[in-house]
C-alpha positions as CSV (number, residue, x, y, z in Angstrom):
1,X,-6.9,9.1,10.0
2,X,-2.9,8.4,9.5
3,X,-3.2,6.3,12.5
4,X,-5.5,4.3,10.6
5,X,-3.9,3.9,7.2
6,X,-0.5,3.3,9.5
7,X,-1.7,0.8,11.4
8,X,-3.7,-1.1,8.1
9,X,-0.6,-0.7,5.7
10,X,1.5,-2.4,8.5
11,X,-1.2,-5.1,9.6
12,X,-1.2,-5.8,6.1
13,X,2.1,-6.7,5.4
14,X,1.9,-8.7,8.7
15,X,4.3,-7.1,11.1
16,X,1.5,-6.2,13.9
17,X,0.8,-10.2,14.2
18,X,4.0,-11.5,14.9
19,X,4.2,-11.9,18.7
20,X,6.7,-13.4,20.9
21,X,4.3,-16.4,21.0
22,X,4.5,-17.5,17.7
23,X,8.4,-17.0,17.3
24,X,8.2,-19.3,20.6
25,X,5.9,-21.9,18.7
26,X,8.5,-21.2,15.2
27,X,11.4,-22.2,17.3
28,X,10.1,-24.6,19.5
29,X,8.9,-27.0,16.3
30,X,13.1,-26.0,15.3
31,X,13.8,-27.9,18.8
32,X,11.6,-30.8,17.9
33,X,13.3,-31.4,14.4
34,X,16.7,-31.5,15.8
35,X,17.5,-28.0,14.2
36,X,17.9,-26.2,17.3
37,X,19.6,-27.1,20.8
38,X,17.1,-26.7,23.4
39,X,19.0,-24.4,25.4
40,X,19.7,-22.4,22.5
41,X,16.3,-21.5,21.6
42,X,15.2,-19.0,24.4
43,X,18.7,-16.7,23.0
44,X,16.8,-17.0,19.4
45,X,13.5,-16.4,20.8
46,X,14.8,-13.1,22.0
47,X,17.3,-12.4,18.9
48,X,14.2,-12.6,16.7
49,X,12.0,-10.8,18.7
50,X,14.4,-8.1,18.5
51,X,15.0,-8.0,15.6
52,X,11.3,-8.2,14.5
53,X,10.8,-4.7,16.9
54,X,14.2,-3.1,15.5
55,X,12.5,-3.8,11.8
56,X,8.9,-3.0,13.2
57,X,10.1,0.6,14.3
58,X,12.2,1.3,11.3
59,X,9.1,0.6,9.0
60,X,6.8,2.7,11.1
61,X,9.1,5.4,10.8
62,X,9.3,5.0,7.0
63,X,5.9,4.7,6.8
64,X,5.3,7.5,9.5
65,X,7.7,9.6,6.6
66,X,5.8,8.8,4.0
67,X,2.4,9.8,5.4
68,X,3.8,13.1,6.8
69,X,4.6,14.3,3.1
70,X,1.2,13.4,1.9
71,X,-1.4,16.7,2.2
72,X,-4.7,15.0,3.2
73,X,-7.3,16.2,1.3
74,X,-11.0,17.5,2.4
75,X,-14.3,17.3,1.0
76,X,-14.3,20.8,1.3
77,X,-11.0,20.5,-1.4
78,X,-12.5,17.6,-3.3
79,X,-15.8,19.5,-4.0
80,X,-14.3,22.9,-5.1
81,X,-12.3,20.8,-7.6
82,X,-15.3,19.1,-8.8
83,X,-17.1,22.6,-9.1
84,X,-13.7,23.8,-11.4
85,X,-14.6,20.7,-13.5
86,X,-18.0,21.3,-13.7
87,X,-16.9,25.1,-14.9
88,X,-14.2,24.1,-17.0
89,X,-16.7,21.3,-19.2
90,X,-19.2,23.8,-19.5
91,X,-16.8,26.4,-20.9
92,X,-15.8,23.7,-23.4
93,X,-19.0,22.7,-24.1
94,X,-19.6,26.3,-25.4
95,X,-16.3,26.8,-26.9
96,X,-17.0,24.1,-29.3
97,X,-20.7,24.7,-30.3
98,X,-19.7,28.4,-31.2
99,X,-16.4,26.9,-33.3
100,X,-17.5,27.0,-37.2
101,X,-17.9,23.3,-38.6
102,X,-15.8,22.9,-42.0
């Protein structure tokens, strides 16, 4: 279940779809525009791309940290809470019929 809440919180902020083919495409158009050398661009190709797994990693590990301190809960835990709740009201409920009205 972390696996899946890792991997959705980090395909939702878009890291898992960057690929080296699409950093290839960003810097290529760079080329085309006169922005970039041509034989500079594979050296950026590879800077970003390592960049983009040195950032990847540290956010899965920050993420990884932050699921790690969570407690998952069961249904098991879920239910016996509702059943406390379920007490709880009822004890209420009787509490405040047997109070005196003024």
């Amino acid at each position: 279940m972390a696996g899946w809440i890792e991997k959705s919180l980090l395909a939702g902020m878009g890291v898992l779809t960057v690929t080296r083919d699409k950093v290839t495409q960003a810097v290529d158009t760079l080329v085309e525009a006169g922005e970039v050398k041509p034989e500079e661009a594979p050296g950026i190709v590879d800077k970003l791309v390592t960049r983009g797994e040195t950032e990847r990693g540290e956010l899965r590990k920050l993420v990884r940290q932050e699921l790690d301190r969570v407690t998952p809960v069961s249904r098991q835990d879920l239910e016996e809470l509702d059943r406390k709740i379920d007490e709880l009201t009822a004890q209420i409920e009787k509490l405040a019929g047997e109070q005196p009205k003024k």
